[in-house]
Backbone as a printed PyTorch tensor [residue, N CA C, xyz], in Angstrom:
tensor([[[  34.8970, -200.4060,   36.7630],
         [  35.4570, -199.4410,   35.8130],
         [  34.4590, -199.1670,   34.6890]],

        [[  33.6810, -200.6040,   34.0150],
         [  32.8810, -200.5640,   33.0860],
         [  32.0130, -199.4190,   33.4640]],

        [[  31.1260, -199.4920,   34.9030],
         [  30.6210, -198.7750,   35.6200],
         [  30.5860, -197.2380,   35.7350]],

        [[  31.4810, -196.9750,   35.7910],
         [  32.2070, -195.4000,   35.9690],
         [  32.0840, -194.9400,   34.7800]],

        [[  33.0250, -195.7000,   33.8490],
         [  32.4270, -195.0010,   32.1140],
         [  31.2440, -194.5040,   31.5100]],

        [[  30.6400, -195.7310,   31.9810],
         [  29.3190, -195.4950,   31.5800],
         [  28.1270, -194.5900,   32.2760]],

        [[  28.5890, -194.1100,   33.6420],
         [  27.8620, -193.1150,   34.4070],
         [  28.4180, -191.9680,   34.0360]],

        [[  30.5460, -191.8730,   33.5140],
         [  30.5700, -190.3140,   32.9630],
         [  30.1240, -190.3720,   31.3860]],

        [[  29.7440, -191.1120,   30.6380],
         [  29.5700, -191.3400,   29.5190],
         [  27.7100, -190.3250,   29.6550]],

        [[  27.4600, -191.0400,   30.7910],
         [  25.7010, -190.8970,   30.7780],
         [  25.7000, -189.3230,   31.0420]],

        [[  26.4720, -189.1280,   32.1230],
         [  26.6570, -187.7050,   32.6950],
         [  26.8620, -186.4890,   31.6580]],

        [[  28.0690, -186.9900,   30.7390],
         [  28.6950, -186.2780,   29.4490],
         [  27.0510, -185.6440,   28.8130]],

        [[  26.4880, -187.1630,   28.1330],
         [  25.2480, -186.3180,   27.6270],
         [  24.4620, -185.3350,   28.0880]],

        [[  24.0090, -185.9180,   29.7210],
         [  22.7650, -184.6130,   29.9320],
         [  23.5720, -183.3950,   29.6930]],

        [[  24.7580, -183.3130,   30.3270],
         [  25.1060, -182.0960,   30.0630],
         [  25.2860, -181.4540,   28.7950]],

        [[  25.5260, -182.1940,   28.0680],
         [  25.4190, -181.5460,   26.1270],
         [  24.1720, -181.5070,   25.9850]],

        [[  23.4020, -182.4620,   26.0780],
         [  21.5740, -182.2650,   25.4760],
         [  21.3600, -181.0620,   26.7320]],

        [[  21.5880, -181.0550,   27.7320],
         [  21.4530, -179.3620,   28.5160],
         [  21.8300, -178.0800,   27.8030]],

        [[  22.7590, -177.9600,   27.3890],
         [  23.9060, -177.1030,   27.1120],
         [  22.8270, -175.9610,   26.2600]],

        [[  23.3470, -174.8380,   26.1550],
         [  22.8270, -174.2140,   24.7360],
         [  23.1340, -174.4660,   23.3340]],

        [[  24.4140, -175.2690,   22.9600],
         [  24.6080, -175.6340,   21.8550],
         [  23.6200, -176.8820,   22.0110]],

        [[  22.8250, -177.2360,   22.1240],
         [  22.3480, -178.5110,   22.1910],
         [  20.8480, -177.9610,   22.3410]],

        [[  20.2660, -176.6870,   22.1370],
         [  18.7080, -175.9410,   22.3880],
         [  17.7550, -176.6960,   21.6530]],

        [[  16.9040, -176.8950,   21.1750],
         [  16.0100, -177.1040,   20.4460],
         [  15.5470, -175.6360,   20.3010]],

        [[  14.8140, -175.7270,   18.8100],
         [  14.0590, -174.2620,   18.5030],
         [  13.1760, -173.6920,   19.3630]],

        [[  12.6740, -174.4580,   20.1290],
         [  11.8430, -173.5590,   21.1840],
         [  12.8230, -172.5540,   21.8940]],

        [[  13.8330, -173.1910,   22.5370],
         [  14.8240, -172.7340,   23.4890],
         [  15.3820, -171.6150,   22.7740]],

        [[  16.1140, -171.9100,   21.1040],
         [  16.3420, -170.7560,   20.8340],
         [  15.7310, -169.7780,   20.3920]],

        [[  14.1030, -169.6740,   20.0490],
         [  13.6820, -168.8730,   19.9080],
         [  13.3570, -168.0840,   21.1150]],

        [[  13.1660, -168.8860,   22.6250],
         [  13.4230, -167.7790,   23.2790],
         [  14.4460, -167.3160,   23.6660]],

        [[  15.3340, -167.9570,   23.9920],
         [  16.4120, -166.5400,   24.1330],
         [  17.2750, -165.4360,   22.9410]],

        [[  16.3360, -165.9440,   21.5820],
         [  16.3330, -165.1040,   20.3520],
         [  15.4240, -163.4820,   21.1000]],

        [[  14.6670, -163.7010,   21.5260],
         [  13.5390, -162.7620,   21.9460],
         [  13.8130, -162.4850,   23.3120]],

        [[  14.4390, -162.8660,   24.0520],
         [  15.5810, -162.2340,   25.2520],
         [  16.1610, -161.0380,   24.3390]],

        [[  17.2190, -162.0370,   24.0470],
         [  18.2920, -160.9720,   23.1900],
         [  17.8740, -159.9000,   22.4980]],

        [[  16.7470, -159.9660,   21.8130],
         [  16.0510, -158.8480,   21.3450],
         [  15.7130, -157.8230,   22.4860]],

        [[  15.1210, -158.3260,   23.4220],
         [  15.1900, -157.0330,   24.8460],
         [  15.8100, -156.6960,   25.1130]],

        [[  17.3660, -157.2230,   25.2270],
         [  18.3190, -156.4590,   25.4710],
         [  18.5970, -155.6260,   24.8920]],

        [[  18.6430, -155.5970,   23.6280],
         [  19.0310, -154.6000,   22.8560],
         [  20.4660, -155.2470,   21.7730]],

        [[  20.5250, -156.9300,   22.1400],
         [  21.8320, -157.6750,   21.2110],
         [  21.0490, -158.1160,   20.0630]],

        [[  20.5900, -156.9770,   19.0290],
         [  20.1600, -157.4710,   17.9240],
         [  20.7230, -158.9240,   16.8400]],

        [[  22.2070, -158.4170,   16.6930],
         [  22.8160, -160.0130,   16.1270],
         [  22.8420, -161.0210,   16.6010]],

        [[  22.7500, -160.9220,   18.2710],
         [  22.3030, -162.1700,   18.5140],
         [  21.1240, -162.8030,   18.1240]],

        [[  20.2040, -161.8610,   18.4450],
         [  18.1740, -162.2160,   18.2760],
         [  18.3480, -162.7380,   17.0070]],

        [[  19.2110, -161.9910,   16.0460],
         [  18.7760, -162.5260,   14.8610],
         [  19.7470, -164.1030,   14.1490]],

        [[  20.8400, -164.4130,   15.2060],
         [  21.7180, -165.6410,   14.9820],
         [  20.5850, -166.7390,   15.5720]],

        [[  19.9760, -166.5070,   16.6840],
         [  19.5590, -167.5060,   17.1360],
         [  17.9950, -167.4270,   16.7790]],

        [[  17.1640, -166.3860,   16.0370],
         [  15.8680, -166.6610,   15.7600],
         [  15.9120, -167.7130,   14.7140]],

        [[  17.4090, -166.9730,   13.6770],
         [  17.2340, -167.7350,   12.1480],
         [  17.5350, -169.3290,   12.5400]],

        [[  18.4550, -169.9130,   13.9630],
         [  18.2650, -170.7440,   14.1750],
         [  17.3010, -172.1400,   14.5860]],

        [[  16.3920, -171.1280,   15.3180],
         [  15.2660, -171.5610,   15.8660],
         [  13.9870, -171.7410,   14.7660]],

        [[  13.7830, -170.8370,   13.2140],
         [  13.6710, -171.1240,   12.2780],
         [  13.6890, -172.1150,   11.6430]],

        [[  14.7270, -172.2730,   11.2650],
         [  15.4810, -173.4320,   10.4910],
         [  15.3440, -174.7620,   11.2730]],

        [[  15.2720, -174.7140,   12.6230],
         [  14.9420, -176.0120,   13.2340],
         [  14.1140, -176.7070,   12.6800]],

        [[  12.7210, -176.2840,   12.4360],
         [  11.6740, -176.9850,   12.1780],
         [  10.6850, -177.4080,   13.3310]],

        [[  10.9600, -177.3300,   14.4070],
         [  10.8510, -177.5630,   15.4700],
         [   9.3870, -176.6430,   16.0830]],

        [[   9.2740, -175.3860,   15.2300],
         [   8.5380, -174.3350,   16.0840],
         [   6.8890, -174.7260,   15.4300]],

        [[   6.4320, -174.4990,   16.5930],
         [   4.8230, -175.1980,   15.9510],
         [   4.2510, -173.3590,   15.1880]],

        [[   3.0870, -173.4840,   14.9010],
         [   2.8550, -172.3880,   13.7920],
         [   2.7340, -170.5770,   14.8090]],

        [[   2.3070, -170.9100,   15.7590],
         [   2.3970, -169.5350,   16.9860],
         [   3.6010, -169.2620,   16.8160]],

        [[   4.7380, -170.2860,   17.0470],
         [   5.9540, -169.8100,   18.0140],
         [   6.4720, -169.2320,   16.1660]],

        [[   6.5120, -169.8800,   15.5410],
         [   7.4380, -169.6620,   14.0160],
         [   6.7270, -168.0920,   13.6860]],

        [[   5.6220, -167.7630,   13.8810],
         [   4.9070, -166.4140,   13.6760],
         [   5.7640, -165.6300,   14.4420]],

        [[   5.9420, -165.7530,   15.5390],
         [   6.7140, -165.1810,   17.1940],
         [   8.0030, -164.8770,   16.3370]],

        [[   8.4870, -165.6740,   15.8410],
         [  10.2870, -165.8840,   15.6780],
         [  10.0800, -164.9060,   14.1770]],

        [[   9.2050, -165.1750,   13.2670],
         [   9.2640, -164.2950,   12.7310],
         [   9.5030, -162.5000,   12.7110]],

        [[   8.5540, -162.4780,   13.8390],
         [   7.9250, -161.1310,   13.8510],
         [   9.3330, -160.5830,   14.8670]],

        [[   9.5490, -161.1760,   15.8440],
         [  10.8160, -160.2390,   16.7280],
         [  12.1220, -160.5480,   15.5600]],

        [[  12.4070, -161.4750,   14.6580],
         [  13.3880, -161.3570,   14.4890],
         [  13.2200, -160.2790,   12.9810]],

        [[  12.1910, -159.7930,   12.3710],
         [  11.7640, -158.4960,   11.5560],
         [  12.2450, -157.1080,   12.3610]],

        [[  12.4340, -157.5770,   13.8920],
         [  12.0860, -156.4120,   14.9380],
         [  13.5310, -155.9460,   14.7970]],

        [[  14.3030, -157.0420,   14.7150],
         [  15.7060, -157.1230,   15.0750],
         [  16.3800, -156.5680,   13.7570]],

        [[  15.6440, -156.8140,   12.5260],
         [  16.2830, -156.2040,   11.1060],
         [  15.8520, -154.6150,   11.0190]],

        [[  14.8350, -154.1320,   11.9160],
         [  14.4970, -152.9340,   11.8740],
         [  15.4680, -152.2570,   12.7600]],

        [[  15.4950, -152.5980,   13.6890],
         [  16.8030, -151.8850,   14.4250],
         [  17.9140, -152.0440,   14.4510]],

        [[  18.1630, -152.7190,   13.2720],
         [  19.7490, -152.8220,   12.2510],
         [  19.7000, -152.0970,   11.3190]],

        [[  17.9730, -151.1710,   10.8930],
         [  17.8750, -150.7630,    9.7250],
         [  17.8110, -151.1080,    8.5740]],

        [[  17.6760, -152.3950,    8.1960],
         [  17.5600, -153.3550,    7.4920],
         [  16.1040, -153.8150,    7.2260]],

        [[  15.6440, -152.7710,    6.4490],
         [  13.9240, -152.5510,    6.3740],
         [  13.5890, -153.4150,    5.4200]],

        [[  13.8910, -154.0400,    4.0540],
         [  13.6040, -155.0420,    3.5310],
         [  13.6510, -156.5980,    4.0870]],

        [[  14.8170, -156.9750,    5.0890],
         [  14.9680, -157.7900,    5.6620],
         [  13.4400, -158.5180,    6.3560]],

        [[  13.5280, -156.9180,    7.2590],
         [  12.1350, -157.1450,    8.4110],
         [  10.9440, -157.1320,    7.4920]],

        [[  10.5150, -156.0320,    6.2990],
         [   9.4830, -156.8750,    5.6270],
         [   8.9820, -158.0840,    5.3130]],

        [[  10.4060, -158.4290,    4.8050],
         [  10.1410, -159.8090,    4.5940],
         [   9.9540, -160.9980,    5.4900]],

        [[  10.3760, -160.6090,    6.8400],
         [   9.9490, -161.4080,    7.8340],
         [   8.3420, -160.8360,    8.1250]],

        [[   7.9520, -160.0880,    8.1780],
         [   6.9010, -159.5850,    8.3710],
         [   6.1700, -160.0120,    7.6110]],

        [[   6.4160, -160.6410,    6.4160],
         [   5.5750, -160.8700,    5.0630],
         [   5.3340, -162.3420,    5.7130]],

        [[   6.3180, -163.1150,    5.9760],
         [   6.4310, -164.7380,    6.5960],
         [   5.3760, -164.7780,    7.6770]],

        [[   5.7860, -163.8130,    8.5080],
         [   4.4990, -163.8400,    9.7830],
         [   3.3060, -163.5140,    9.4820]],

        [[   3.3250, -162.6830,    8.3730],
         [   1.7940, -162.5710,    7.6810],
         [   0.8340, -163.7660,    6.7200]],

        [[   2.0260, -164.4110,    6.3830],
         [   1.9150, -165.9090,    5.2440],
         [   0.9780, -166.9400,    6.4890]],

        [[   1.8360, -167.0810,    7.4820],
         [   1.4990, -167.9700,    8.4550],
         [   0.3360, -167.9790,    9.5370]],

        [[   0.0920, -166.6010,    9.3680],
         [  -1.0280, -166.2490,   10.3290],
         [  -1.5640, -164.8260,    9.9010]],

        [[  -2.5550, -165.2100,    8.5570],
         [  -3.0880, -163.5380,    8.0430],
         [  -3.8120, -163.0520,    9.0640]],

        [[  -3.9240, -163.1220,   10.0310],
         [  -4.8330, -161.9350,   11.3110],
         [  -4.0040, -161.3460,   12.3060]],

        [[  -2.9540, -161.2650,   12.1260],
         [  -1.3440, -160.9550,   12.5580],
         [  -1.5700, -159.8950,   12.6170]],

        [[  -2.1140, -158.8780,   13.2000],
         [  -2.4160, -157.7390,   13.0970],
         [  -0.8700, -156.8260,   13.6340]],

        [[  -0.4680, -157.4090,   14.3850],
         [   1.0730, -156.9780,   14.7450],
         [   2.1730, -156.6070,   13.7540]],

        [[   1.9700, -157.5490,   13.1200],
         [   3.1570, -158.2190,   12.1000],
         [   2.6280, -156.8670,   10.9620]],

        [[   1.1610, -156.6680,   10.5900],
         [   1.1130, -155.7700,   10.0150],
         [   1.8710, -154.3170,   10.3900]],

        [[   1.5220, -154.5510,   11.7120],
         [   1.5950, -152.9320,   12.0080],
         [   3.0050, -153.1440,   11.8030]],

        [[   4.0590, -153.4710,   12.2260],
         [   5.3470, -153.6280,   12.5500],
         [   6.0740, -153.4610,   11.0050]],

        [[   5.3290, -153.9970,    9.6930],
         [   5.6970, -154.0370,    8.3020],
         [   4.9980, -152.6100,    8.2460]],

        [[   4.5350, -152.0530,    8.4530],
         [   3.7560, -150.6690,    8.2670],
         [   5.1430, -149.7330,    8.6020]],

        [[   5.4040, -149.8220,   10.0710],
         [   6.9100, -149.2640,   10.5040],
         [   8.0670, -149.6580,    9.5160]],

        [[   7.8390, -150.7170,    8.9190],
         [   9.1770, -150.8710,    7.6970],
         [   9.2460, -149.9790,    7.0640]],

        [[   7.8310, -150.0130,    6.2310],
         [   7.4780, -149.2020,    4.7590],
         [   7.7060, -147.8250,    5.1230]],

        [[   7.6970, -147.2170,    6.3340],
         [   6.9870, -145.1860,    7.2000],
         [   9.0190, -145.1900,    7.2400]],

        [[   9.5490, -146.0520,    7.4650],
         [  11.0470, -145.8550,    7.3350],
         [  11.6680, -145.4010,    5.9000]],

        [[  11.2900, -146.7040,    5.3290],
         [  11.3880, -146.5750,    3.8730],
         [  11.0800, -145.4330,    3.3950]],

        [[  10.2930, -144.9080,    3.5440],
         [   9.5990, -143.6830,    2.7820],
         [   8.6390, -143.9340,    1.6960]],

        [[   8.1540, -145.2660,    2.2610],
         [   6.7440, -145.4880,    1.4560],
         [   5.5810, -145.1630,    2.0970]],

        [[   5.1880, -143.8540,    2.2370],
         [   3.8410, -144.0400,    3.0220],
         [   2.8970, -144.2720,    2.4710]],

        [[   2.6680, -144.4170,    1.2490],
         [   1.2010, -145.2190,    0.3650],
         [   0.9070, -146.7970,    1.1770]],

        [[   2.1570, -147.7490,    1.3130],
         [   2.7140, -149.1700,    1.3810],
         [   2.7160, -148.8520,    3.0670]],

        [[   2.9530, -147.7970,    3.9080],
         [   2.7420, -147.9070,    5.2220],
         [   1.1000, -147.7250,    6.0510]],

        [[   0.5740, -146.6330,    5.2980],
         [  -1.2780, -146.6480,    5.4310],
         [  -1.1590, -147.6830,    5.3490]],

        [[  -1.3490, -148.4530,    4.2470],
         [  -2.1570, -149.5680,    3.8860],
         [  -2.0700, -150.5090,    4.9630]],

        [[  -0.5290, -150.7450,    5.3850],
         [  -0.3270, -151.8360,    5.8630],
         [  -1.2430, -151.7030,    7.8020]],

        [[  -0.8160, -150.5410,    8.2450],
         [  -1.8070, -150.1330,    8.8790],
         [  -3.3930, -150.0530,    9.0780]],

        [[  -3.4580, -149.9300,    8.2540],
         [  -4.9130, -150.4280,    7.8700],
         [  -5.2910, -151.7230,    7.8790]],

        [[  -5.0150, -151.8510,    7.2420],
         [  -4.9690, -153.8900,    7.5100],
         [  -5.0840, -154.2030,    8.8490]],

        [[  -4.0020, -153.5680,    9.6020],
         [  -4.0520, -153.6620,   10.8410],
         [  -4.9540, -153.5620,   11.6720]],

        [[  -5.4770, -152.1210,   11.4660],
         [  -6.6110, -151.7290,   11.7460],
         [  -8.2910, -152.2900,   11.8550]],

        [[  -8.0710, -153.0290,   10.6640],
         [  -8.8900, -153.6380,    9.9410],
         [  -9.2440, -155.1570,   10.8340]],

        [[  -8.0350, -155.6750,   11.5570],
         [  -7.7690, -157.1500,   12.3350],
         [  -8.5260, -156.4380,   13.6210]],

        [[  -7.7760, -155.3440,   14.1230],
         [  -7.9320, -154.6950,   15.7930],
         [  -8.2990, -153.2260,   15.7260]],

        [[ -10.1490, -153.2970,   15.5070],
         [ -10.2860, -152.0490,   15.2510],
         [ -10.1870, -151.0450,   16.4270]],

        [[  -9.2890, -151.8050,   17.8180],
         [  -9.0080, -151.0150,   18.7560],
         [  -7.2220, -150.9330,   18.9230]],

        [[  -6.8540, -150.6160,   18.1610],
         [  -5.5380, -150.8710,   17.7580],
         [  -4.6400, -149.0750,   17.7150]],

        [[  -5.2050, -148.5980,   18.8770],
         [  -4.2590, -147.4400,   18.9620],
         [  -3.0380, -147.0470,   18.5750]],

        [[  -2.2280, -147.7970,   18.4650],
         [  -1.1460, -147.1030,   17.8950],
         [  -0.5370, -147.7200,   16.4460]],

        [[  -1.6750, -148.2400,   16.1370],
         [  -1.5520, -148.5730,   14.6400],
         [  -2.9520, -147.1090,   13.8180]],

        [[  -3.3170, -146.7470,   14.6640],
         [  -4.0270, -145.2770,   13.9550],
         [  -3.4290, -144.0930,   14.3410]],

        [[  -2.3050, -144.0130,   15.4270],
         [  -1.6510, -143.2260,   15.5830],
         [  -0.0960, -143.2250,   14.5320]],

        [[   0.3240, -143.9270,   14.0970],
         [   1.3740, -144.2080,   13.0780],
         [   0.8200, -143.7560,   11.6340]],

        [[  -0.6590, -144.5190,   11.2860],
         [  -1.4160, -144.4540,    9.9310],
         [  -1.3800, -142.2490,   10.7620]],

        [[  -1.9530, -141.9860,   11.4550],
         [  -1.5790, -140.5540,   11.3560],
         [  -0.7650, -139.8870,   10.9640]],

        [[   0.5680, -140.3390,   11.7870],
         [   1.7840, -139.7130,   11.0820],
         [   1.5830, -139.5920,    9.7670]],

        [[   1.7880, -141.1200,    9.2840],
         [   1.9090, -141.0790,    8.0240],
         [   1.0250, -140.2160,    7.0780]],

        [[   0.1390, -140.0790,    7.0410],
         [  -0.8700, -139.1170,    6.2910],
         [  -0.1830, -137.7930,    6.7240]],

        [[   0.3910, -137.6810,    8.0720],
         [   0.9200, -136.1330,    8.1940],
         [   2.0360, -135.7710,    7.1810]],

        [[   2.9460, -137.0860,    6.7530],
         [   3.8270, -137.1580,    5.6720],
         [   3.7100, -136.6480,    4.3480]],

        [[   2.3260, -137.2710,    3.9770],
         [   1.8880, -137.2820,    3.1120],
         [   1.3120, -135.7420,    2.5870]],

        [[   1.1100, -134.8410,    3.6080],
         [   0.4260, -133.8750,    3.7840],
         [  -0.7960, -133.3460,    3.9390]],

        [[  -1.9290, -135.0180,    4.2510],
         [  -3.1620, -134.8800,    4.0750],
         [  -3.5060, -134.4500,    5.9720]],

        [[  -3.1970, -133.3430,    7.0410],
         [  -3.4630, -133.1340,    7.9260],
         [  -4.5390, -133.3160,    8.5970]],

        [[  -5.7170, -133.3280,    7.4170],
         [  -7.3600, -133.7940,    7.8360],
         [  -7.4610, -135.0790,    8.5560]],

        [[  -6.7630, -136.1530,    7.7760],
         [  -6.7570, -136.9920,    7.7970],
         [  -5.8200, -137.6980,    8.8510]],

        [[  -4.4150, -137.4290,    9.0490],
         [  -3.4820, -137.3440,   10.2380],
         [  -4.2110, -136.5560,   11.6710]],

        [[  -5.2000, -135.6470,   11.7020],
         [  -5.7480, -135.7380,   12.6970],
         [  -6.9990, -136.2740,   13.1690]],

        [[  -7.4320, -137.0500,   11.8040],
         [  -8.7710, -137.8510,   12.2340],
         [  -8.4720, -139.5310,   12.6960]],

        [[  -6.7860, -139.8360,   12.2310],
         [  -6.7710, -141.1590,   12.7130],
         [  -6.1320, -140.7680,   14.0910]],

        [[  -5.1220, -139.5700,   14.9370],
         [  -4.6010, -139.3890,   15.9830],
         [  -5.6770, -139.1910,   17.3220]],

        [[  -7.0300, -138.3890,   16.7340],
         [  -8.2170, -138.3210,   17.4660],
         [  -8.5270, -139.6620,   17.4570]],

        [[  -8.6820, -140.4550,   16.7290],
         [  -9.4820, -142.0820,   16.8230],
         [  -7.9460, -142.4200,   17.7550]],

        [[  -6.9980, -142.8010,   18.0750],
         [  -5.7540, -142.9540,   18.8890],
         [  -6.3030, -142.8150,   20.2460]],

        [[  -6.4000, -141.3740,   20.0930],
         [  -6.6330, -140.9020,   21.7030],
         [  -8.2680, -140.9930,   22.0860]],

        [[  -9.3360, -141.4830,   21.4230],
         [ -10.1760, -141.4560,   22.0030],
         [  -9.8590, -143.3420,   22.5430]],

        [[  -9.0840, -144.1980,   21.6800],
         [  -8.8610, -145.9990,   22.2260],
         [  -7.8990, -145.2880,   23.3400]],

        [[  -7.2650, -144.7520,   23.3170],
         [  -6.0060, -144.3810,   24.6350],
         [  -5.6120, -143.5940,   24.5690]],

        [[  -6.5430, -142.4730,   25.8550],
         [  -6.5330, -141.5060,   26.5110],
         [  -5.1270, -140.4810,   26.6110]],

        [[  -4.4770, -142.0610,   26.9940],
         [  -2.9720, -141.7400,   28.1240],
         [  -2.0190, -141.6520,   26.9950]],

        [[  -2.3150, -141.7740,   25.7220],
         [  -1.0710, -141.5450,   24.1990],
         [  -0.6360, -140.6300,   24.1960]],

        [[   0.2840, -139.7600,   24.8130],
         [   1.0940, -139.0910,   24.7620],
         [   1.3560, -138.6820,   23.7750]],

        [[   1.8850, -139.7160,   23.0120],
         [   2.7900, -139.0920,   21.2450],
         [   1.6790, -138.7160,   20.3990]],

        [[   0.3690, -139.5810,   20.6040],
         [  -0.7200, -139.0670,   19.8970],
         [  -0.9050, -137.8810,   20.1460]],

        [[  -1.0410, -136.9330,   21.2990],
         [  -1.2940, -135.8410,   21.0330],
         [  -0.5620, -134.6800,   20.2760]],

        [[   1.0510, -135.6280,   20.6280],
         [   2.2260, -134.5720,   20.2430],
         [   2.0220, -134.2960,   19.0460]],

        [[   1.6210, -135.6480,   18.2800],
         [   1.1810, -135.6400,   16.5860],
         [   0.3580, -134.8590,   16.6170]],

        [[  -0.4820, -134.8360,   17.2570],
         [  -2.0090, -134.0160,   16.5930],
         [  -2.0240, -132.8060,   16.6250]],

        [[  -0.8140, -132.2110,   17.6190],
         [  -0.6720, -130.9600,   17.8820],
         [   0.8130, -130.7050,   16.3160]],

        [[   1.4090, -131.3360,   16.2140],
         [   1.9140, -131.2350,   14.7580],
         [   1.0450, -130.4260,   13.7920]],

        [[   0.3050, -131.7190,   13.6000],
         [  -0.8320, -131.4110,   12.2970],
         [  -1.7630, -130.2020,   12.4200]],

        [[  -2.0150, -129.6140,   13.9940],
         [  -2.5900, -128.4880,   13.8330],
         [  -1.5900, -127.6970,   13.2170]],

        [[  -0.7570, -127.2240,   13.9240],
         [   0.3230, -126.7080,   13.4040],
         [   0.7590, -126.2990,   12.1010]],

        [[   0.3580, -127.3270,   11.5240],
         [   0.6970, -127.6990,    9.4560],
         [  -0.7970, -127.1390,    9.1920]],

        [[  -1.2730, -127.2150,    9.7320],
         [  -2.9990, -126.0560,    9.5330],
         [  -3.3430, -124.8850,    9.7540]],

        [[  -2.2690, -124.0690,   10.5590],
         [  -2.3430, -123.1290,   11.3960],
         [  -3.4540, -122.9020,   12.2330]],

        [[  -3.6980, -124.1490,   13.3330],
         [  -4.3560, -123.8140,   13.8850],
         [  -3.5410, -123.8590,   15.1250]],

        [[  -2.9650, -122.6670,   16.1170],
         [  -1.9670, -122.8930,   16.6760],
         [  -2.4900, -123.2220,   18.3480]],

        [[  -3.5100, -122.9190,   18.4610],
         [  -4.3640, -122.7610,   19.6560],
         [  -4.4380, -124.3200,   20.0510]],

        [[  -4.9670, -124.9040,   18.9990],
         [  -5.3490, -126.4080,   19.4480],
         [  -4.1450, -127.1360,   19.0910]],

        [[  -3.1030, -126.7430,   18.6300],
         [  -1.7300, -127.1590,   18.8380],
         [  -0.8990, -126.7710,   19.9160]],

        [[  -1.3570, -125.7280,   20.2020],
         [  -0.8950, -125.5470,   21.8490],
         [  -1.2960, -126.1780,   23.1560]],

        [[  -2.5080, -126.3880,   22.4800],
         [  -3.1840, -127.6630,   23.8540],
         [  -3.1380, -129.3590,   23.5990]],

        [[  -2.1160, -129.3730,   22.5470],
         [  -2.5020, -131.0350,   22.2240],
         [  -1.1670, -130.7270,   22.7650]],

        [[   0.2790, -129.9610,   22.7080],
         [   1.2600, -130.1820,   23.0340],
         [   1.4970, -130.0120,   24.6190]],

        [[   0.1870, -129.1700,   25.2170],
         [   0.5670, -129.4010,   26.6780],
         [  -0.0470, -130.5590,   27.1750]],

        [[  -0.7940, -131.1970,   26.7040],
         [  -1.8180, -132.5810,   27.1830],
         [  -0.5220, -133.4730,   26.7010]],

        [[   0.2850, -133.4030,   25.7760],
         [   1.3070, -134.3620,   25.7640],
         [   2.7840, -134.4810,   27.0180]],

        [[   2.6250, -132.9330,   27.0080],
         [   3.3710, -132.6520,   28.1820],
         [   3.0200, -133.2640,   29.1650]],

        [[   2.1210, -132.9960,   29.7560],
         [   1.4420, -133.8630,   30.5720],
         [   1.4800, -135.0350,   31.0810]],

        [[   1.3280, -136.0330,   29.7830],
         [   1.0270, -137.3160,   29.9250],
         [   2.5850, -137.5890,   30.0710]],

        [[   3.9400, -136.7820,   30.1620],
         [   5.1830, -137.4730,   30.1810],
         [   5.6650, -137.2560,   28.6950]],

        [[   5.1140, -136.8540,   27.6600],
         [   6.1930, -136.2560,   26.5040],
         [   6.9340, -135.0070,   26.0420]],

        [[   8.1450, -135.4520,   25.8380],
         [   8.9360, -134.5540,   25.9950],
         [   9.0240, -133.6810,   24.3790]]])
């Protein structure tokens, strides 16, 4: 009988130290970053802040948990939130060139585009092959109204990647805001092209 207890006693545990209530932060940071693919933002962000708070995450993975769970406050709209995770992933690993770009997308929400260049840049600055962190710094200057400039970072875009679609769509924008309608007519069929609608 002693016997039996003590094998469902033994049994009881693995299955709790198995369980998901029983994860360690590794575990929940990944299926924090599952959940983020799916598209179950409150989850990503119940179980990143968990996986967080563990203590558990060595300095990569806590950068990781940072940066998707910023991902997860952006597509709650919750743009200070994700800065500030973005700011954490930047604390922990300044060559985060991601984490920049991704806080760049905070600020271009916000309607800071002074605070979104920059942060782009930075970016830029880590991965000077960083296409769609010079295609965003475009937009943004297109915001801004400096078009010279929105089509000199969308050209640097499409000369790192060819196949950027949205880059051209932009660039054919900014002709547009120039009246140059010709070479906005051909950046919008080369976007066509590549699959943008």
């Amino acid at each position: 009988m002693k016997k039996i207890l003590l094998t469902a006693l033994l049994f009881s545990l693995i299955v709790c130290i198995a369980s998901p209530a029983w994860a360690g932060g590794l575990d929940d940071a990944k299926a924090g970053e599952a959940a983020f693919q799916r598209g179950n933002y409150d989850e990503a962000i119940r179980l990143l802040t968990k996986a967080i708070a563990s203590g558990e995450l060595a300095r990569e993975q806590l950068k990781t948990a940072y940066k998707f769970r910023g991902n997860a406050w952006i597509n709650k709209g919750n743009y200070d939130r994700a800065i500030a995770d973005y700011t954490k992933a930047i604390e922990i690993d300044p060559k985060f060139a991601v984490a920049y770009y991704d806080r760049g997308i905070a600020w271009y929400y916000k309607g800071d585009f002074d605070k979104a260049i920059a942060a782009y840049t930075k970016a830029i600055e880590i991965n000077p092959k960083f296409a769609y962190a010079y295609g965003n710094r475009g937009i943004a200057w297109g915001k801004k109204g400096d078009y010279d400039k929105a089509i000199a970072d969308l050209t640097k875009a499409i000369e790192i990647d060819p196949k950027f679609a949205g880059a051209y769509y932009d660039r054919g924008l900014a002709w547009d805001k120039k009246g140059d309608h010709a070479k906005a007519k051909a950046d919008y069929a080369k976007a066509k092209e590549l699959g943008q609608e």
